[in-house]
C-alpha positions as CSV (number, residue, x, y, z in Angstrom):
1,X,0.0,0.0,0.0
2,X,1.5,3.3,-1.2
3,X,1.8,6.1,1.8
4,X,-0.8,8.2,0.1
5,X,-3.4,5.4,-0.2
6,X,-2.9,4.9,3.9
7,X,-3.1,8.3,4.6
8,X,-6.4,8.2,3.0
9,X,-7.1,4.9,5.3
10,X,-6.2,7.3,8.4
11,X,-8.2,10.1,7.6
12,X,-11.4,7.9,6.4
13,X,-10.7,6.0,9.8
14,X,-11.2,9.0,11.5
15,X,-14.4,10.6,9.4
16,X,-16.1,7.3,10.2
17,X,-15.4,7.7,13.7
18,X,-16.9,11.5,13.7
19,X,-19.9,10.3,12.2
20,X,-20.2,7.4,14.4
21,X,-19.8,9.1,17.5
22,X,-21.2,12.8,16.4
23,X,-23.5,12.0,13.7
24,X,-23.6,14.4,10.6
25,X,-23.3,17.1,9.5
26,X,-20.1,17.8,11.1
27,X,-17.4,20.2,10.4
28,X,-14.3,18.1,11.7
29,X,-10.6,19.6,12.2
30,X,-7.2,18.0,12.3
31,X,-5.2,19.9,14.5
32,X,-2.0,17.8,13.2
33,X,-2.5,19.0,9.5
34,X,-2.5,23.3,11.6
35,X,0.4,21.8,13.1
36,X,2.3,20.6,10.4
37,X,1.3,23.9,8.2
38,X,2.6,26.1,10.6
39,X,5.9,24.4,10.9
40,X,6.1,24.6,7.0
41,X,5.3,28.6,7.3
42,X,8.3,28.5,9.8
43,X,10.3,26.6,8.1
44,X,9.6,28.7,4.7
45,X,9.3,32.3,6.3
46,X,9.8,32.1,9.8
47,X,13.3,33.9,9.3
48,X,11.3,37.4,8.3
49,X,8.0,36.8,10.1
50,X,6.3,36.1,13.1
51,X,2.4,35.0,12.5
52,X,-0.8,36.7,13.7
53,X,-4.1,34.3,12.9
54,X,-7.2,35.9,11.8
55,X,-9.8,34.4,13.4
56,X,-12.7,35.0,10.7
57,X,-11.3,32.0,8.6
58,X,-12.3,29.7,12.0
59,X,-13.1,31.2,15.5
60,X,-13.8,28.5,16.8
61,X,-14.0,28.3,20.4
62,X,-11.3,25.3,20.9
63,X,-9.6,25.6,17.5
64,X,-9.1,29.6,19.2
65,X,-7.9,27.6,22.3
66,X,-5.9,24.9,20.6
67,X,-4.0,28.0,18.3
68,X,-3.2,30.3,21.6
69,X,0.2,28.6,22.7
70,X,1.3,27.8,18.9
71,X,0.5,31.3,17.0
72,X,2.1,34.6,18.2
73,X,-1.2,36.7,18.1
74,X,-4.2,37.2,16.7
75,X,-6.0,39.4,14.4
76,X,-10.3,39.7,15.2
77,X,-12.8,41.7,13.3
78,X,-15.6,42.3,15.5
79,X,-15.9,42.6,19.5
80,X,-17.1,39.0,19.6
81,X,-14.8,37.9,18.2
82,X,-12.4,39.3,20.6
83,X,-14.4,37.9,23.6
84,X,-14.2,34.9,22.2
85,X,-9.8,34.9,21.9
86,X,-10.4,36.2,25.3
87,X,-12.2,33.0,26.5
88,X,-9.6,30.7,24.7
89,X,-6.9,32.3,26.8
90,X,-5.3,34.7,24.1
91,X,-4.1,38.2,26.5
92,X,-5.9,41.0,25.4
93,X,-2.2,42.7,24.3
94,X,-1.9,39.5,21.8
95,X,-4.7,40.8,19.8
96,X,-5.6,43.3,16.7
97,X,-8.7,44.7,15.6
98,X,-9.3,45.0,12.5
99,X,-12.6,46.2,10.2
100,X,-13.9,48.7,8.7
101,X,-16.8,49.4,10.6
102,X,-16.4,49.2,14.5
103,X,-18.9,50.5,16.2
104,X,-18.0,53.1,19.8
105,X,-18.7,50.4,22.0
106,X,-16.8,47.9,20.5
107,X,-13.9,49.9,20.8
108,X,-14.5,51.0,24.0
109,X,-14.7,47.5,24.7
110,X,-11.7,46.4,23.9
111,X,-9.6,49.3,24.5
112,X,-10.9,49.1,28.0
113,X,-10.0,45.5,28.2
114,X,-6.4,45.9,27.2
115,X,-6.4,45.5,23.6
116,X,-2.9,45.2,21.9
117,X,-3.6,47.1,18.3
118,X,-6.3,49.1,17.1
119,X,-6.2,48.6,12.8
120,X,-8.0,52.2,12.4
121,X,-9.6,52.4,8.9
122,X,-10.2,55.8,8.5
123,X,-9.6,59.6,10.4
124,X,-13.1,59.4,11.6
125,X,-12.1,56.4,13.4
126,X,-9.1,57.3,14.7
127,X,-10.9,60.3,16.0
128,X,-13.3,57.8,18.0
129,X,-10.6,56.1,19.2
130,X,-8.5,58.6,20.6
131,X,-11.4,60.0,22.3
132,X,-12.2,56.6,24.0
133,X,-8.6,56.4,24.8
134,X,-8.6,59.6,26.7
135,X,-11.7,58.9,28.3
136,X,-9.7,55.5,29.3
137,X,-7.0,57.9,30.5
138,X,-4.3,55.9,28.3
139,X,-2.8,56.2,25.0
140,X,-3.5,53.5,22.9
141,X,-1.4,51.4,20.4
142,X,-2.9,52.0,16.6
143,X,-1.6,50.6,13.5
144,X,-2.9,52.7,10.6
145,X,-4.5,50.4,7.1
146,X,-3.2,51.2,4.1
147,X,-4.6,50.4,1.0
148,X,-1.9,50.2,-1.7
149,X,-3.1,51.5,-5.8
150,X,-2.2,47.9,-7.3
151,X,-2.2,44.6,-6.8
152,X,-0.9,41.6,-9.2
153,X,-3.2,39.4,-11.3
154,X,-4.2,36.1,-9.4
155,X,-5.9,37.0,-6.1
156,X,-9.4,35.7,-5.7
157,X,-10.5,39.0,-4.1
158,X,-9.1,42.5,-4.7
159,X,-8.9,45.0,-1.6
160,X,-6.4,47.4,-3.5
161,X,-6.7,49.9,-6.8
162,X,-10.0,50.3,-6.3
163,X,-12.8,52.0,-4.0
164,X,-12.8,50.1,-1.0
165,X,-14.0,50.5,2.8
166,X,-10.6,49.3,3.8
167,X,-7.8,51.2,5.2
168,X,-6.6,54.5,3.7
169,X,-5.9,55.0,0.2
170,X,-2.4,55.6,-0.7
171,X,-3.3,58.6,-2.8
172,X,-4.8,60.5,-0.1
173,X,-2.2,59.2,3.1
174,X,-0.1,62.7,2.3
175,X,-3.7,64.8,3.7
176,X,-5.1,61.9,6.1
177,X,-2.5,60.8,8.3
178,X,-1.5,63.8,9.8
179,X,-4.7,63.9,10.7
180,X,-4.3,60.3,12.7
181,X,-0.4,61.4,13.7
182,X,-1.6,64.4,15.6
183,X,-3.9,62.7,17.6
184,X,-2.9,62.8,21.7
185,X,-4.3,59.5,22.8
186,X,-3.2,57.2,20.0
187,X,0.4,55.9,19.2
188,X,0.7,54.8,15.7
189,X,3.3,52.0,16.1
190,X,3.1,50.4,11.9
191,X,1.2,49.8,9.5
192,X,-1.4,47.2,8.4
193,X,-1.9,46.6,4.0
194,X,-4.1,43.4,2.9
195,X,-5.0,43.8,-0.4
196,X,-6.3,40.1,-1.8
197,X,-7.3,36.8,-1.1
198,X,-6.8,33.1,-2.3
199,X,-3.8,33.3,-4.8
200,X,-2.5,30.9,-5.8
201,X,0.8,31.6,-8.1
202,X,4.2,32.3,-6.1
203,X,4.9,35.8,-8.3
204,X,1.9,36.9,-8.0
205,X,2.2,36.6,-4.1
206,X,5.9,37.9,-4.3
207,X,5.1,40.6,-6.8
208,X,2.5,42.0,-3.4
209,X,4.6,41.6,-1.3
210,X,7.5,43.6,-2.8
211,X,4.5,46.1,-3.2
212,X,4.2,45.8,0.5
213,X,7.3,46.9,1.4
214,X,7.1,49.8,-1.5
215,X,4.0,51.2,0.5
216,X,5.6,50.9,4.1
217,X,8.8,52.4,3.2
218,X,7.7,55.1,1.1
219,X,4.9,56.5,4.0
220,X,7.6,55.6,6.6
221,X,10.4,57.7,4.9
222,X,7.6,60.7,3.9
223,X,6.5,60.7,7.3
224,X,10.1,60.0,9.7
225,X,8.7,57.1,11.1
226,X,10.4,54.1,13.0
227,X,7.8,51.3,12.6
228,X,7.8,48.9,15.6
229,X,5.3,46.1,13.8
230,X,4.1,45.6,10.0
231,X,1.9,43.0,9.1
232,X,1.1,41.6,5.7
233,X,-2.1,40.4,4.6
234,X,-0.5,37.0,3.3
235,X,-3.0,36.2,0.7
236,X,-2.2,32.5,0.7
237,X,-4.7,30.5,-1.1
238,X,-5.4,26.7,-0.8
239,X,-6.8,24.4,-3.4
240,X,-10.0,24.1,-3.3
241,X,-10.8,22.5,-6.8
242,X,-9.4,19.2,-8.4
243,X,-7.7,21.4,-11.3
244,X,-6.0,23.5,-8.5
245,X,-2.2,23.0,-7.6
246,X,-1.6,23.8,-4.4
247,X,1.0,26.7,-3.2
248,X,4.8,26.3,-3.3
249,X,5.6,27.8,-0.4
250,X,9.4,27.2,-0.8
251,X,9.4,29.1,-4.2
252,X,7.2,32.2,-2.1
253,X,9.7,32.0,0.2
254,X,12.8,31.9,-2.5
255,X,11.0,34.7,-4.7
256,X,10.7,37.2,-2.1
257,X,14.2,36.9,-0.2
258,X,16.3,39.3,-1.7
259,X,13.3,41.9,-0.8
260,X,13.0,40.9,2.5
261,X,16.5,40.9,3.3
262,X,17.2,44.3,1.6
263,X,14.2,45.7,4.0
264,X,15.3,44.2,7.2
265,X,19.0,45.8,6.3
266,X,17.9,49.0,6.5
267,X,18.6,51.0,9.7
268,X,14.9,52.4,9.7
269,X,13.5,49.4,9.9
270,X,16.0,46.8,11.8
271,X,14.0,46.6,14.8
272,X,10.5,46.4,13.3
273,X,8.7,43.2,13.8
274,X,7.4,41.7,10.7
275,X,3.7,39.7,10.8
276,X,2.5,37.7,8.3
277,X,-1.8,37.6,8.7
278,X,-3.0,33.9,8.2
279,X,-6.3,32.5,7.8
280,X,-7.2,30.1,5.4
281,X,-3.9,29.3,4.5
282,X,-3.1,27.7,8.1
283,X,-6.6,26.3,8.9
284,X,-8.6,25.8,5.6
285,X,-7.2,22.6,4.5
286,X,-7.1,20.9,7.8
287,X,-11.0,21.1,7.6
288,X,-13.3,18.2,6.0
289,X,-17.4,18.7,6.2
290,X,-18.8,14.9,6.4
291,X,-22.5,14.9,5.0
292,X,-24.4,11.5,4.8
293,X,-26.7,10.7,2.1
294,X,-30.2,10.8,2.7
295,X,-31.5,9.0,-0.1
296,X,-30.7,8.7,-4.4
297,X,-32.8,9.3,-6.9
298,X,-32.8,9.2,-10.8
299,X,-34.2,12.7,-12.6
300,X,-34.1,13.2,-16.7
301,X,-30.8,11.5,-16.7
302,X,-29.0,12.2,-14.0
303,X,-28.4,10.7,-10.3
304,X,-28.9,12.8,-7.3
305,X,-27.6,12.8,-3.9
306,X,-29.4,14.4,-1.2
307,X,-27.3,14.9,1.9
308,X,-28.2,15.4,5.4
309,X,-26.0,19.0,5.4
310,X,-26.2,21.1,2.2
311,X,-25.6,25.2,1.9
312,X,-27.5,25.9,5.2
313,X,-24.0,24.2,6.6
314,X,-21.3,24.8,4.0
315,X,-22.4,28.0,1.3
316,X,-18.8,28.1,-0.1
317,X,-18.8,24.8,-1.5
318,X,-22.1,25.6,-2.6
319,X,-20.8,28.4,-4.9
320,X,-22.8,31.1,-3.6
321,X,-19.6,32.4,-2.1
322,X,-16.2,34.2,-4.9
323,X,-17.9,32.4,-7.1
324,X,-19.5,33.6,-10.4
325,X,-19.3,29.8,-12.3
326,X,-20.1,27.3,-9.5
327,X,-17.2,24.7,-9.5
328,X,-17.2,21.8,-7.3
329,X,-14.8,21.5,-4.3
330,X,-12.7,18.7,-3.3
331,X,-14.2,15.7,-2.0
332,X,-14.2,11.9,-1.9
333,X,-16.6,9.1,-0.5
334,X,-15.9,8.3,2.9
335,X,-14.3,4.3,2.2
336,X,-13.4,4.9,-1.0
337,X,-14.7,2.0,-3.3
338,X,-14.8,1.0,-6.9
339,X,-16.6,1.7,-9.9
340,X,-16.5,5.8,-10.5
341,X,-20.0,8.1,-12.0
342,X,-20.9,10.9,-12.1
343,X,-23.9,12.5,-9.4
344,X,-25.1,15.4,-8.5
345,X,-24.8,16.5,-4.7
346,X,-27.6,18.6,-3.2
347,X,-28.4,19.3,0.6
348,X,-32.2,19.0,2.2
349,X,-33.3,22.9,1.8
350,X,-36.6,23.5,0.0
351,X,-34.4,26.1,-2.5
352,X,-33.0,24.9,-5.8
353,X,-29.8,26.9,-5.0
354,X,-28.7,24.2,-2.3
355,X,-26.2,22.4,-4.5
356,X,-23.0,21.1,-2.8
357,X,-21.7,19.0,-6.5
358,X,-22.7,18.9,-9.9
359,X,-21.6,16.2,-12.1
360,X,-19.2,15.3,-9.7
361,X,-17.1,12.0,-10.3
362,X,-17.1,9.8,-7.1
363,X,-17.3,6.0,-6.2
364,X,-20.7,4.9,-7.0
365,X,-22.9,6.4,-3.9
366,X,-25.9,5.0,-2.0
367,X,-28.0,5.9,0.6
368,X,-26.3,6.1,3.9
369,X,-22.9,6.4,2.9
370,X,-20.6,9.3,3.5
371,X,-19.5,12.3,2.0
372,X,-16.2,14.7,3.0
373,X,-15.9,17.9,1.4
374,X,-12.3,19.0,1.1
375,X,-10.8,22.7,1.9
376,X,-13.8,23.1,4.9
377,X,-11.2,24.3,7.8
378,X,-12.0,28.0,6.7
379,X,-15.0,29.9,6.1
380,X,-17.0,27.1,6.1
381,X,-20.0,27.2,9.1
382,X,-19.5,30.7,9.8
383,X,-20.3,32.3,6.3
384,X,-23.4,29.9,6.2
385,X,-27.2,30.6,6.9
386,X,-27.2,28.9,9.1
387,X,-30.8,29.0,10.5
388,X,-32.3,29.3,7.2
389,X,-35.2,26.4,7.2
390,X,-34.1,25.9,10.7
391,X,-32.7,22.4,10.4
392,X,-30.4,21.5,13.1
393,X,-27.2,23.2,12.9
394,X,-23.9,21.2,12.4
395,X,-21.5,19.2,15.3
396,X,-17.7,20.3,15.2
397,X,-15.3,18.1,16.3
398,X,-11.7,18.7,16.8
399,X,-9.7,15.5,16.4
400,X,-6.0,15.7,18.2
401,X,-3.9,12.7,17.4
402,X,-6.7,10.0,17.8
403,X,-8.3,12.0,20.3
404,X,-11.7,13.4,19.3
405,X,-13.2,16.4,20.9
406,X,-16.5,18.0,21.0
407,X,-16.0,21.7,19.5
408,X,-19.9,22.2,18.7
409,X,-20.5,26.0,19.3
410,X,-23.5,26.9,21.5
411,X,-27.1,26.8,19.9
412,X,-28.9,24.7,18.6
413,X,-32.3,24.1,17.0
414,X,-32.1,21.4,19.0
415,X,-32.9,23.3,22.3
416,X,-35.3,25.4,20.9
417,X,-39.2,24.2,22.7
418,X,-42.7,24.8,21.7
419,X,-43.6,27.9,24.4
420,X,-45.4,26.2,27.4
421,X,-49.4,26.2,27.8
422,X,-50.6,28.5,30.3
C-alpha cells in the first residue's frame, strides 16, 4: 500500500469515527495538519516573520484555544470575536482589531479590556478612538491600514486599486495621516496593507509583497517614522478544486528573499517586527465537512444525492460564495470504493440553489454512505445561513492525534421548545 493510499485509510478512519460518535453534518478539524502547516510557514518564512491568525477564517472556540500557545497573536474583526480569543486564553495585548466598521462600544470594549492594536480604517475612526482612549486615561497602540493602488493578477479578491471601505488610500495618506499622527491619545506603532485573497501563483504573491514593502517604506520615509510592527495580509490561497495546484511555499519563500533581506537591512527598519496575517492558509485545509446521504434518486438523466447537510451548513462549496461559475470542491466518499460516475450533490433545503456537487465524479454512492468535502477548515460554518429552514445546525469536532473532541459552538435548533401552555 502506497503512503498516500494509507493516509487516505487514516483520515477515512477518522471521518467514520466523527460520524459514528457525532452524527452528521459535522465540520471536523485535524489539528495535526495546523500543526504541520505552521511548521512549513516556519520553516519557509519564519526567518522574516512572526504570525498573527485571523480568526474570521475559524473562530472557533477550541480551535481559538488549541492555536493560543502555537500562533504569536491574533487578528479579530468584530468585539465577539475578541471575547471569544479572550475566553480561549489569548491576553488582550496579543490581539488586533481590525474592520472597517467598529462601532463606539466595540472599541470601547476592547480598549478598555487591554487590547494590543487598534487597525484604524479611517480619520473618523481614529478620532473615536482617541477620544475613548482619553476617556480611558491611556494612549493606545494604533496601526494605521493602508490600501496600496495595485495589486498583481491572481488573487481571488481585490482589496487594492479600487474604491474600497478598507484602510486609507495611498493617494490620499499625504492629507489623512497627519490627521491620525496628531492625535494625543493614540500611538501609531506600523502599518497594516491586505489587499487580496486566495492566490494561488508564487509571483503573483511575491510581486504584493514587494508592493508591501514599497507602500511601508515610502509612508515611513515621507513621514520619519520608525515602525515597531508591519503585518502583511498573506493572501495564501489553498486548493480548493481538483484542477488547482496547491501553493509552493518554498518558491514564495525563495522569490521574495532578496526583498525581504534588503528591507530588514535598513537601519529604519532593523528593529521592526514583521507579521505575516494567516487564515485560510493555516486552517482551511485541515478542515473536512462529512455529509451523509439521505437517499438517491434518478431525474431526466441524471443521479442525485441528497445529503443530510447542504448550503444551510457549508455555502462556499455551494458556490454562492467568490464564485461567479459554481465549481465543485474537493471531495471523496468516505471508504473509497470502486466503480466511478458521475452524481449530482444537493443538501435537504426547499431552495433549488442548495447544490453542494454537480456532475461530480465519485465511487458509486448509496443511501447512507458518507461524503467529506475538502478545503472546509476555513469559512466554512460561519459564512453559512445557518438558521435558514431551521434544520439542526452542524457538530464540530476537533480531532487531536486519535483524540476526538466535541467543538460544537453553542445553539442549537435542538434546544429550541414549543412555548409552554398557560
Amino acid at each position: 500500500m502506497s503512503a498516500h493510499a494509507a493516509d487516505e485509510q487514516s483520515l477515512d478512519a477518522v471521518l467514520g469515527r466523527v460520524a459514528e460518535n457525532f452524527g452528521t453534518p459535522a465540520f471536523v478539524y485535524l489539528t495535526d495538519a495546523i500543526e504541520q502547516r505552521l511548521a512549513e510557514l516556519r520553516a519557509g518564512l519564519g526567518r522574516w516573520f512572526s504570525f498573527s491568525y485571523a480568526a474570521k477564517a475559524n473562530p472557533n472556540p477550541e480551535l481559538l484555544r488549541w492555536l493560543a500557545s502555537r500562533v504569536e497573536t491574533i487578528d479579530v474583526s468584530s468585539l465577539g470575536e475578541f471575547r471569544l480569543a479572550r475566553a480561549a486564553g489569548w491576553a488582550p495585548e496579543r490581539a488586533s482589531f481590525t474592520g472597517p466598521g467598529k462601532r463606539d462600544v466595540e472599541i470601547e470594549e476592547a480598549m478598555a479590556d487591554g487590547l494590543g492594536e487598534l487597525v484604524v480604517e479611517s480619520v473618523r475612526e481614529a478620532v473615536v478612538a482617541d477620544r475613548v482612549a482619553r476617556a480611558l486615561g491611556r494612549v493606545q497602540d494604533v496601526l494605521v491600514r493602508l490600501s496600496p493602488s495595485r495589486i498583481p493578477k491572481g488573487f481571488g479578491d481585490h482589496m487594492a486599486g479600487r474604491p474600497s471601505p478598507f484602510g486609507l488610500d495611498i493617494e490620499s495618506v499625504a492629507e489623512e495621516l497627519p490627521r491620525i499622527l496628531s492625535l494625543g491619545h493614540l500611538r501609531v506603532v506600523g502599518f497594516h496593507v491586505y489587499s487580496g485573497t486566495q492566490c494561488l501563483k508564487p509571483e503573483a504573491i511575491c510581486e504584493n509583497y514587494r508592493i508591501f514593502l514599497e507602500t511601508f517604506r515610502t509612508v515611513c520615509v515621507d513621514f520619519g517614522l520608525t515602525p515597531q510592527r508591519l503585518v502583511f495580509g498573506s493572501g495564501l490561497g489553498i486548493p480548493y478544486h481538483p484542477a488547482d495546484n496547491g501553493l509552493d511555499l518554498a518558491q514564495v519563500a525563495g522569490g521574495v528573499a532578496p526583498d525581504l533581506e534588503a528591507f530588514i537591512a535598513d537601519p529604519r527598519f532593523q528593529q521592526t517586527s514583521l507579521t505575516l496575517e494567516l487564515g485560510r492558509f493555516l486552517v482551511g485545509e485541515a478542515g473536512y465537512f462529512l455529509t451523509r446521504i439521505i437517499s438517491v434518486k434518478e431525474s431526466r438523466g441524471s443521479r442525485i444525492g441528497i445529503c443530510v447537510g447542504g448550503m444551510n451548513n457549508h455555502r462556499p462549496a455551494s458556490g454562492h460564495v467568490g464564485m461567479v461559475i459554481h465549481r465543485n470542491y474537493r471531495m471523496h466518499r468516505v471508504g473509497g470504493g470502486e466503480s466511478s460516475e458521475k452524481i449530482d450533490l444537493v443538501g435537504p433545503l426547499c431552495t433549488s440553489i442548495d447544490r453542494l456537487a454537480r456532475g461530480v465524479v465519485l465511487p458509486r454512492l448509496e443511501e447512507g454512505d458518507l461524503v467529506a468535502i475538502h478545503g472546509s477548515g476555513a469559512y466554512g460554518l460561519t459564512a453559512s445561513p445557518l438558521h435558514f429552514i431551521s434544520h439542526p445546525l452542524p457538530r464540530e469536532v476537533l480531532v487531536e492525534g486519535d483524540r476526538l473532541r466535541d467543538a460544537t459552538r453553542a445553539l442549537s435548533f435542538d434546544d429550541v421548545r414549543a412555548p409552554s401552555t398557560p
